[in-house]
Structures are given as C-alpha cells and as structure tokens.
LOTIKE-878610 format. One record per residue (C-alpha): residue in one letter; x, y, z. Coordinates in steps of 0.001 Angstrom, whole numbers, plus 500000, padded with zeros to 6 digits. Layout:
% LOTIKE-878610
AXYZ...
This chain:
% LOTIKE-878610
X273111656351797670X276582656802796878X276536658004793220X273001659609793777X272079662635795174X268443662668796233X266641666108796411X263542666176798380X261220668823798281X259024669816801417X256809672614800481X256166674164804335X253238676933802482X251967680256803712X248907681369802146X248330684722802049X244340685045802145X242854686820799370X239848689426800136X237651688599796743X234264686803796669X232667684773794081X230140682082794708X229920678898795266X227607676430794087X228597673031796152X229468675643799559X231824674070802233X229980671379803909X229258667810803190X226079666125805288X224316662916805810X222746662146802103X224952664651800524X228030663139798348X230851665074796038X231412663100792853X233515663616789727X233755667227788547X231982668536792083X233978670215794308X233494672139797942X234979675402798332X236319676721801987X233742679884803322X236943682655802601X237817680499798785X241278679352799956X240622675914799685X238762673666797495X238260669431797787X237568667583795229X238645664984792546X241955665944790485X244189663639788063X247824664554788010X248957665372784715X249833661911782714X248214659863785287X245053657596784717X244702657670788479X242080659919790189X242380660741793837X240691662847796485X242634666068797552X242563669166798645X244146672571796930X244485676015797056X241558677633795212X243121680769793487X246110679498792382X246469678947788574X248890676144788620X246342673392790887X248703672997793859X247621670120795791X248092670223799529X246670667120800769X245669663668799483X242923660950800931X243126657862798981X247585658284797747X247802654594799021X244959653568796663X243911655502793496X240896655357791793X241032653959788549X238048655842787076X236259659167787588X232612657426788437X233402657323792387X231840659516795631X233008661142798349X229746660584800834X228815660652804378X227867656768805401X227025655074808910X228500658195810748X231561658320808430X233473660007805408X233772657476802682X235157657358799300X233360654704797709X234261653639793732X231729653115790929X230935649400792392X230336650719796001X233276649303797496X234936651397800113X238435653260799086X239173654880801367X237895656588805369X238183658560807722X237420657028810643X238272653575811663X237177651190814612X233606651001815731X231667654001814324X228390654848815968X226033654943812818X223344656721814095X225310660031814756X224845663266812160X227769664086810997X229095666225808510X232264667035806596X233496671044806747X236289672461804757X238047675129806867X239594678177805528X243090677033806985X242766674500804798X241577671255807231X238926668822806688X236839668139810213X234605665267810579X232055666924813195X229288665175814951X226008667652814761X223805665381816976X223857668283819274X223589671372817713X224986673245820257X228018671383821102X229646670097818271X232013667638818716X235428666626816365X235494663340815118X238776663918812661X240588666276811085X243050666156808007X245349667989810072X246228664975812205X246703663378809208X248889664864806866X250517663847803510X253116665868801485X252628669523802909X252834671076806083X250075674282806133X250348676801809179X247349674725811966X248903671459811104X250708669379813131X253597667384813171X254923665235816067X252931662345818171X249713661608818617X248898659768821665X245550659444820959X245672657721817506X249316656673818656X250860657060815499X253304659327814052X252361662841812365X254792663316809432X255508664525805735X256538662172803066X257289663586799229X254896661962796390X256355659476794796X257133661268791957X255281664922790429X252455662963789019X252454660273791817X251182661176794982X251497657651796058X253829657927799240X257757658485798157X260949657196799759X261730660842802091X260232661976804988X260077664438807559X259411664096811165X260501665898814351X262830664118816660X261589664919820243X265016664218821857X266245666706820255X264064669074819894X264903669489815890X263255668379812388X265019665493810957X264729664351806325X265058660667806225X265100658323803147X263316655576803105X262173655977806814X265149655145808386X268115657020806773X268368660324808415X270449662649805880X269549665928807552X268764667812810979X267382671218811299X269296671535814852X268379672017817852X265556674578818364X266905676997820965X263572679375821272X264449681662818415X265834679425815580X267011675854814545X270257675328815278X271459674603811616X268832677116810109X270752679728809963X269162681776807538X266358682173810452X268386685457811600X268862687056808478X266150688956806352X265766687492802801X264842689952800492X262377688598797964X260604691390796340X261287695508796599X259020698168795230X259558700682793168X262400699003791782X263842701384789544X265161704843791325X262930706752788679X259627705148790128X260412706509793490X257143708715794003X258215712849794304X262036712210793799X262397714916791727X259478716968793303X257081719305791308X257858719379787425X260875717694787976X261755715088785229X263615712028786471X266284710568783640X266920706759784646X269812706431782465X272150708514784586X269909708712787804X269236712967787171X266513715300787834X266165717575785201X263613720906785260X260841720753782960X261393722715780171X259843726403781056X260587725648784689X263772726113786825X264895724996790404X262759726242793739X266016725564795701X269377726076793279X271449725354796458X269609722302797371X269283721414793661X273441721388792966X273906719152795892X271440716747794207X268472717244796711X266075717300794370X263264716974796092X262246720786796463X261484720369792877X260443723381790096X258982726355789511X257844728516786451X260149730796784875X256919732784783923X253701733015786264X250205731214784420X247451733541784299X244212731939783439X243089732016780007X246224734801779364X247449732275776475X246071732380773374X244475728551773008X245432727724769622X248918728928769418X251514725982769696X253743728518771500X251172728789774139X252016725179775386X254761723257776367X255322719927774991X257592717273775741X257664713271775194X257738711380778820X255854708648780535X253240710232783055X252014709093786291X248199707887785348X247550708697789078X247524712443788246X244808712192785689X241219712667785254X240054711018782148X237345712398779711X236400711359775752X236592713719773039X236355713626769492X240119715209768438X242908716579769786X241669720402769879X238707719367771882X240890718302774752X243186721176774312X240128723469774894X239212721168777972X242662722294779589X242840725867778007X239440726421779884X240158724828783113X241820727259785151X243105724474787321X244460722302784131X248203722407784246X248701719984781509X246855717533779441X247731714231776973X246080712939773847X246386709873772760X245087709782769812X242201707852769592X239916710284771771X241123709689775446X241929712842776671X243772712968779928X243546716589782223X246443717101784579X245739719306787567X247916720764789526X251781720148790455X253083717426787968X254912715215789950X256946711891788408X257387712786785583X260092710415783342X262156710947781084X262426707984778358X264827706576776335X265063706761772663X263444703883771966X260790704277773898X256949705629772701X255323707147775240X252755710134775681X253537713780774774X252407716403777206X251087719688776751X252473721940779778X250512725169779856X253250728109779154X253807730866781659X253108734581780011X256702736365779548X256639738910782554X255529742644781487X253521741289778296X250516740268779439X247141741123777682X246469744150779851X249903745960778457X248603745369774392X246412748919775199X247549751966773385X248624753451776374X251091753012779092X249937753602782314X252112755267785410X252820753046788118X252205755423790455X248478755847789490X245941754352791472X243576752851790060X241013752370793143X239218755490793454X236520757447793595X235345759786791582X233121763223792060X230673764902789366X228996763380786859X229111759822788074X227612760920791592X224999763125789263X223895760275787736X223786758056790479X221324760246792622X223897760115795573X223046761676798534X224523761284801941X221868759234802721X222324756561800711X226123756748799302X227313753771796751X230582752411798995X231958750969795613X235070752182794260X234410754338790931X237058754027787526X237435755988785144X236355755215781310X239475755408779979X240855753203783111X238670750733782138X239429750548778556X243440750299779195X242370747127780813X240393745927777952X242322746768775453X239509748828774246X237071746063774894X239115743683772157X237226740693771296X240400738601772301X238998739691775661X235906739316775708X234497736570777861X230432736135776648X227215737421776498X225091738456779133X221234739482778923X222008742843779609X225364743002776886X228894742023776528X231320740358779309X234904741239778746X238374740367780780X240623743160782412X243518743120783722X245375746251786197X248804746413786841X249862743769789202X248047741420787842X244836742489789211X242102740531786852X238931741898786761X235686740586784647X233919743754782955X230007743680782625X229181746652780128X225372747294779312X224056748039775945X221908750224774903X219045747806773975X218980746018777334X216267747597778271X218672748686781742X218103752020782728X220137753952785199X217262752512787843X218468749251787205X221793750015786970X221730751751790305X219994748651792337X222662746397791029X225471748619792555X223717749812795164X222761745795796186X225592744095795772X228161746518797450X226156745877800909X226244741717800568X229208739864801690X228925736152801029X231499733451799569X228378731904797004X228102735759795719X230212737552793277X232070740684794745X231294744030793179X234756745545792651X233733748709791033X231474750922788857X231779753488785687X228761755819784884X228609758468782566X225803759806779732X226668756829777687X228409754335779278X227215751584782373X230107749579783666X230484747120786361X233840745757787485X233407742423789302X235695739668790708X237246737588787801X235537734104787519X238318732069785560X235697729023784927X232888731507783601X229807729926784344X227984726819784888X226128726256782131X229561726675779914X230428723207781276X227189721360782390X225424722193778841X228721720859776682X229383717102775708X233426717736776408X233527719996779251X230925718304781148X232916715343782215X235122718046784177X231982718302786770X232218714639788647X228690713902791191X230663715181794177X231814718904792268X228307719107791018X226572718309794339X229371720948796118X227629723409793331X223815722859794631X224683723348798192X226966726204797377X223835728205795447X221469726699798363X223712728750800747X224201731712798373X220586732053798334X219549731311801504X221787734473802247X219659736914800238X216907735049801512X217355735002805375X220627736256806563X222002739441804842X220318743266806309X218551743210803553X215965740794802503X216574740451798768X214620738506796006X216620737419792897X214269737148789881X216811736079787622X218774732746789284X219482730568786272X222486728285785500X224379731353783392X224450733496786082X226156731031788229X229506731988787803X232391729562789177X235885730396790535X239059728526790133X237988725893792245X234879725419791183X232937727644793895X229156728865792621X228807732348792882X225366733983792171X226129736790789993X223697739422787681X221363741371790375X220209743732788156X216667742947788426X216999741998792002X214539743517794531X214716744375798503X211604743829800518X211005745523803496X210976743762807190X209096740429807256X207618741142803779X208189738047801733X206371738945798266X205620741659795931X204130742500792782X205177744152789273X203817745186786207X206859744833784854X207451740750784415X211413740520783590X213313737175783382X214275733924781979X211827731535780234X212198728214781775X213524729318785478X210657732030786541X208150730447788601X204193730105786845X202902732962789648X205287735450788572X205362734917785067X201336734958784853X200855736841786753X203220739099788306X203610738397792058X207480737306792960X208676736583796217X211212734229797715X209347731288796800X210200732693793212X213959732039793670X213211728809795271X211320727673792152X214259728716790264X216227726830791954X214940723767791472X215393723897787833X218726724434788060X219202721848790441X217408719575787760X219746720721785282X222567720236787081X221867717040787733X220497715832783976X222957718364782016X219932719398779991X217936722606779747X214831722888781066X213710724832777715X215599722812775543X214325719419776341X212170717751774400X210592713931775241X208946712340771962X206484710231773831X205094712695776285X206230715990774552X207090717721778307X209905719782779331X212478719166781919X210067719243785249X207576717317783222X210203714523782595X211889714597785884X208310714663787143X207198711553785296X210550709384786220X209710710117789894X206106708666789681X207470705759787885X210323704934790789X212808705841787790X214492708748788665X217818707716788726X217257707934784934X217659711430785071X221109711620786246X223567712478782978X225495709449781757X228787711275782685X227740711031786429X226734707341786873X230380706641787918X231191709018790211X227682709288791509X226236709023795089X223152707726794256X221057707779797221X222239711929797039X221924712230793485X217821710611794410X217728713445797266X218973716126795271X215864715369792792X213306715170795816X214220718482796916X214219720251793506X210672718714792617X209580720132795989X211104723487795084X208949723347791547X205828722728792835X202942725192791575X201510726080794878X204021728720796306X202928728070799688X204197724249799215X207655725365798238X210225725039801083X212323727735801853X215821727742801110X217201727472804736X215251724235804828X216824722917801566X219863723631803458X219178721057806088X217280719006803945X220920718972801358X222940718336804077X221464716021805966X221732712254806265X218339711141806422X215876709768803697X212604710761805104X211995714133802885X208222715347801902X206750713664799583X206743716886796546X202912717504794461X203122718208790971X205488720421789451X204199723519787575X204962722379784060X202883722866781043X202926720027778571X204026721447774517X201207722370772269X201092722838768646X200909725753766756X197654725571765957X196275725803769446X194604729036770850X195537730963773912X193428730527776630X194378733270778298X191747735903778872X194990738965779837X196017740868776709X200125740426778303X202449740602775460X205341737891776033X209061739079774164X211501736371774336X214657736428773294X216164734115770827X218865733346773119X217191732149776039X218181735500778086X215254737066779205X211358737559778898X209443740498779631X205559740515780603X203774744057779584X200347745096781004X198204747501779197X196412749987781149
C-alpha cells in the first residue's frame, strides 16, 4: 500500500431509456421447461437490458450476466456465476425444482438463485425488468404473484438506479459493490463499497477491511465530502459554436465565425441600422430592391445572386432534376422560391421564404453556392420598357363611355360594374403585348403579364379572332364574373372592347396554373399530398359557390386543370367563364345545340348529347381530382393491357382493392393515404355516367372534409375503352366533332 496507489472504479450508471423497437426472438421471460443456452439471450420488454452468456475479451471463461442492450461497447452490469466460471460455452441457464439454475455441459449445478429448501412443485419463472433486475416470481397464482429473488438484492460490480445497497435482514447479509478482479475478470476484486449506517455515508475499502475513503455524512441534500453535489457540471452544450445559434443574425443575415460578425447578404442591407451598429443583429435584412414575381429574366446570371456558404438543410424542400437549369426554372417559377442550391449531381434544393442561418465559411472550406433571387432596380421594371411614359397623375381605373358601352349592349338595366381601360393603357402595360410577357395560351388566345404604375400586376386575357368568341361570349364572361365574389375564383379587374379588340384584365396568378406543375416531371415535386389535397377542396368550394351559394346559379362547362389558376400560395382559383351559363331559380340543367368544351373533362350527356347542368361540372371535377392525384391526363393516358383512359384505369385499380396505385410516385412520401383513398372514392362518384348518381358539390364538401370512411360505394365511370381506326361509328347523329390539337376545346354542331 505504501508505494501503490490503487484506483477503483465504481460505475454508479444512469440509463437514459431509448424510445426504438425491434424484436425479439427469446422475449423477457424464462419458464418451467424453458432454458437460455450459449448464443441465446432474453431481452428486457423496453430493450434496455439483455441476459445472457458473454466472455470477456482474452478470457476462456464464460459467465452469466446481464448488460445494457444498445450500447456498442457490451457493458456488463451484473454477473451470476463471477465466483465460478464456466469453462465452456455448452452450459444452461434453466428453471429446475422451483429454481434458477445454471447448470454446465455435465449437468452439475454452477450456480442459483435460491438456496435452502425450495418448494419444487411451485411455477416459477425468471423476468428481466426494464430497470435492469432479474425476479424469480412464483406464478402458482396467477393473480398474485409472489417474489422469490431479485438480482437487485444481490449485486456485483454496479450500482443501477432500483438497486440497493445496505442490510438485508431478511437474507442477513450485506448488500455491496466490489470491482472485478481485473477488466477481463469479473471474479470478485480486492475494493469494495458499502454504506456505513453509523454514519450515514458510503465508505471504498480494500480488501474488505481497509477503509481509504468516506463520502461524508449525508446531511439531506449532499454527502458531506461530495462536494461537487452543489455545483452544476457542464458536460455537453448545444450549438456550440456562436454561428450555429439559430436566427442570430436574423433574415439574410450571414454569420462569419472567424470574427463572430453578421454580415448582410449581398443585395440586402440592415432592417434596423441603429440596432445593427450596436451589434443587435437580430432584426436581420432586407432587399435593397423589391422581388416581383417572374420580373427577372430566368436565364440571365445577373438575375440571381450567388454566394458560397453552408445552408441550414432545415429550410429546404428537396426535388431531383436532371441539370442545373432545371432547378433554376423550379425557383424562377415559384413565386415563393427565394433561393435555391445545386449540387451537382441532380439534387436540387428550393429555399422558401426568409433565409435564416446562413454561414459564412472559411477558405478552405467547400460548401454549397446559393442562388438568391435579385430584386428589380426600382423604376425599371418590365412595365416602364413601353414606348411611352405615362403621367403619374393618370388614373388608370376608369370607365369609359361610347363605343365600349355600344358594343356591350349596356343599358341601365343591366350595367357591367367592371372598370373599363383604354387600348393603349393596356398596351403600355404589355409592352405592346411583348412575348417576354406573355404568360401562355388559352383556348380562346394569348395570356400576357401587365404591370401599372405602382406595381399593380395584372394578367391580360386577349381573344383572337379564330376563337370562335363573339361579343356574346365576351359579354357573359364580364358580365358573370364582375357579380361573383369568392376566394377559389379569379377577380375580374377590368375590360377593353372595341371593333377589333376583346380584353380582359384579371388578378395576376404568379404560379399560372395547375396543370403547369402537376403535368411536369420537375415542377411536380413542388405540389406535396397536403398542397395538392388543399387544391381539391379549394376547387370543391370554388364550385360549390357557382353551384349553390352565389345570386346566381351558374354552370361552368369548361372546369379543367388549365383553368385552375394558382396564387402565390398556392390557392386554386377557377378562372375562364366564357362559356359559363346562368340558370334561372331552381333550374339545375339546360340544353344547347352548341356543344363547346374540353375533350376528356365534359361529361358523356353533354358531349352526346347536349344537355349540361351542374352535374356537368361535377363530372368535371372528378377528372381533375383524378389528375391531381395521378399527375396524368385523362386524354393522355394510355394502359397497354386494357387500352383505357384515366377513369378507365382509376376505375379498374378500385375494383381490384389497388387504388393506392394511382397516386403519383412524387406523393407516396408526403401522402395521407387513407385521404389520398377518399379523394379517389369521391372523384369516381363524381364520374359516374348516370347524372342523377353524381353527388353534388356541397356534398363533396362534407364528404372532403370529413373524417369518416363510410362514403357510397361509386357505379361505373362513364369511360369508353380506345378503338382502332378501323372501327365504325355507331352513332346514328350526323354531329361533327372539331378538336383541337392542343387539347383546348371541342365543339359539337347539329344540322338542321
């Protein structure tokens, strides 16, 4: 003792439980006729614990123990048999005579658990807790359970928070800790632990009788020599870098680590410069130039800010693309895209609002370059390109006498409350309908952006002369949409008439519309389950509106994906009522000569045969709901084996219990499936061929939104399976079908 300085090491453990499940084959019990042999384990009910067989490395000895489960590194907590090892693996751990026995390869008895007389007829088993203690439990009565023995009275090397340490008076022996001989001997070592009840303290012996330290006196609150009881010790801190602290340099702030800085991003000064010089950063930055939607040109490099910095992951939402342009045009035509990365190898990342944690790295580090969407220098937007410059006192939002009312039919009776521009207005704002502006093609003509001073933007639907739009049409579309006010509609902002020209100025949808994104491979992954679902009620609602709610009872005719238009955040708006119709009253139906609309969305009745009526738009519905869902067209599908369209397919998973095959690949993460599976119930319902079977669209409404399973069970969906060229018309009308090449519209002539 005097020229050695003995360490012992008495591992007192907390376990911190861990929440993760995986199964286990031998479970946590060990009854009568059951045993645990070499390379068989039992595993506590939570996975804390496991007993088994181990062999401490560079040992030939085997021994019964128990350690924690999860850790890497086997840490053994307790030991049966560390007075007599086994010399072999072939050995059991069995229940015998009303006892836990660990008998070797020749049946003789190792080690027990019990000792004395032992009732042998009892059932008994063996449990593993999840504290980590081993009861012996007689089961003879089911009910009431009784403890026979637990490793906790008993234990070895480490003290676990249950166990106890002190004196039992009913085995009458001491309850303490003593080291393993050495690390790969558990056999018992020469230090101890024990608690000295006189004075109330924990005591290290050597050899059993040396006492070379006392914890002190416990006083209610700590041991006496423990002093470290009272003070905190810090083992771990998070974030530990001042950088990592989340929002310390607020919105498109950039945090520099080596001198502990906020620095604005480039394009992007202080909120608060007061704040901001007395190193309060966290008001963060602002733009020096405002972002209007799709007011950058997409390919220009000066259109985009880029800088090398490591970005939060948190902030992003992940899609695949083939190159680098392909997630630039992901951004450019997200209105809500503030930013987006590349890496390289086709993972695109999309960054959405304010950028917050940003860091800026040191020179030898590679991280990812962003692409910051750049502001438009103030007084150059696209709007001020036009040839002429227009007075600031001019107002812009009026109306205008003559011609336009001439051609309108206006009467006091029936007066269009929509503001009315002038042509040449209208053409300052389009810079003379530029292609840079324009924004598609509708089945009616050309879409183009406008923009008024103050920043007023303005989408511009101009019809051409082969649209087949007359000033009747023309007139219903105004006419209808300046009396509806609904957040699932587009607002009609304005109108331009005159012997040539038929302009409508409408609210500015900065996403265009929903079949730009649900129809593309790239864009599509911007639509997760819970946007697309928000879509399908939003129409439901927009519809139902026309439908049920609004003075005027009005029937679409032409719903369809493409005239869905969507907003900034992502809010449907039906759009495109120029071959809308009002019905009088109650008056649900109508008829027409005059068949207009789009192949694959107008309902079997209408299309044959001329009769729309609400039930129309429902039917219409439902395909877009179906397309929504599968991100294919209903016209554009094909199936090889069955040769069907969309409803035909959709129609032929749901007999088969299949239909969550429909749902787009994209989807499957983010998907609700039990709504995704609803969604598809009610569209089938809204396709069936019988009218009268369709629901209406304030039931879809509650059957969308509500949380129960038990929907109608839909018939058959009016589909019509492909035939080949050859085939012959059955049809005894003379109608004359014209369809248009790109999927716009189809008209239905009858001859007198």
């Amino acid at each position: 003792m005097k020229n050695n300085y003995s360490i012992l090491i008495l591992v007192v453990q907390c376990f911190c439980f861990s929440l993760n499940t995986n199964l286990s084959v031998g479970g946590d019990t060990i009854s009568v006729n059951e045993s645990v042999s070499s390379g068989q384990t039992i595993i506590s009910s939570g996975e804390n614990f496991e007993l088994g067989f181990f062999r401490p490395a560079d040992s030939r000895y085997y021994y019964i123990g128990i350690w924690y489960k999860r850790l890497n590194l086997q840490t053994v907590v307790w030991v049966a048999n560390r007075d007599k090892p086994l010399d072999g693996a072939d050995a059991n751990l069995i229940i015998n005579q009303g006892n836990l026995v660990l008998l070797d390869g020749l049946g003789n008895s190792i080690w027990s658990a019990l000792a004395g007389n032992i009732n042998p007829n009892i059932s008994v088993t063996a449990l593993l807790r999840d504290d980590g203690n081993l009861i012996l439990s007689d089961v003879s009565k089911a009910s009431m359970p009784s403890l026979l023995w637990q490793s906790f009275d008993y234990p070895t090397h480490t003290f676990l928070p249950g166990a106890k340490l002190g004196y039992d008076k009913r085995t009458q022996r001491k309850q303490i800790l003593i080291s393993w001989k050495s690390l790969t001997d558990p056999a018992p070592g020469l230090y101890s632990m024990e608690i000295d009840p006189k004075h109330a303290q924990y005591v290290i012996k050597w050899n059993k009788t040396t006492e070379y330290w006392a914890s002190g006196s416990w006083d209610g609150q700590q041991f006496g020599s423990v002093p470290e009881m009272s003070v905190w010790n810090l083992f771990w801190t998070q974030p530990r870098k001042s950088c990592e602290v989340y929002a310390k340099c607020g919105a498109f702030g950039v945090c520099d680590e080596a001198n502990a800085t906020c620095n604005c991003l480039s394009g992007f000064k202080p909120r608060l410069d007061r704040q901001w010089n007395s190193k309060d950063y966290s008001g963060g930055c602002v733009r020096d130039q405002k972002v209007q939607c799709n007011a950058i040109t997409e390919d220009t490099d000066s259109s985009w800010i880029t800088s090398n910095m490591r970005v939060p992951a948190s902030q992003d939402t992940n899609i695949t693309v083939g190159k680098a342009s392909q997630c630039r045009s992901a951004c450019f035509y997200t209105c809500s895209c503030t930013a987006y990365t590349y890496d390289g190898s086709g993972n695109c990342s999309i960054l959405t609002g304010d950028l917050y944690n940003l860091q800026q790295l040191s020179t030898n580090e590679i991280e990812r370059t962003i692409f910051v969407k750049r502001g438009s220098p103030e007084g150059h937007s696209q709007s001020d390109r036009s040839k002429g410059t227009q007075e600031a006192h001019i107002s812009h939002w009026h109306k205008a006498e003559g011609e336009a009312k001439v051609l309108m039919n206006e009467n006091s009776d029936e007066a269009i409350d929509v503001p009315y521009f002038h042509l040449e207005t209208i053409l300052e704002a389009t810079d003379n309908f530029s292609n840079e502006n324009k924004l598609g093609q509708g089945g009616f003509g050309p879409v183009y952006k406008g923009n008024f001073p103050g920043e007023k933007e303005i989408a511009v639907k101009t019809l051409s002369s082969q649209s087949g739009q007359g000033i009747d049409e023309f007139k219903n579309e105004v006419t209808l949409i300046a009396k509806l006010q609904h957040r699932n509609l587009v607002r009609l902002l304005g109108y331009c008439i005159n012997a040539t020209e038929q302009i409508l100025l409408y609210e500015y949808m900065p996403n265009k519309s929903l079949d730009t994104f649900i129809f593309d491979g790239t864009l599509c992954q911007l639509l997760d389950w819970k946007k697309r679902y928000d879509i399908i009620l939003g129409i439901a609602r927009g519809l139902s509106y026309l439908h049920h709610d609004s003075r005027l009872r009005i029937i679409h005719r032409d719903l369809k994906t493409s005239n869905i238009l969507l907003d900034e955040e992502m809010n449907p708006k039906i759009s495109d009522f120029g071959l809308a119709r009002i019905v009088e009253g109650k008056v649900t139906e109508a008829n027409t000569k005059k068949v207009v609309g789009t192949y694959g969305y107008m309902s079997p009745e209408y299309a044959l045969d001329g009769l729309f009526s609400i039930k129309s738009d429902v039917f219409s519905f439902g395909v877009v709901v179906l397309e929504i869902i599968s991100g294919r067209r209903n016209t554009g599908f094909y199936q090889s084996e069955e040769a069907l369209n969309l409803l035909g397919y959709a129609w032929k998973l749901w007999t088969e219990k299949a239909e969550t095959q429909l749902i787009e690949k994209s989807l499957l993460e983010s998907c609700n499936r039990s709504e995704a599976i609803k969604c598809i119930n009610v569209a089938l319902l809204c396709v069936q061929e019988d009218p009268n079977h369709r629901p209406n669209m304030s039931d879809v409404i509650v059957m969308l939104g509500g949380e129960g399973t038990n929907l109608p069970t839909p018939n058959r969906p009016a589909f019509v399976k492909r035939t080949h060229a050859s085939s012959t018309s059955s049809s005894s009308s003379d109608k004359k079908y014209i369809v248009s090449n790109n999927q716009v519209t189809i008209t239905v002539e009858e001859g007198r």
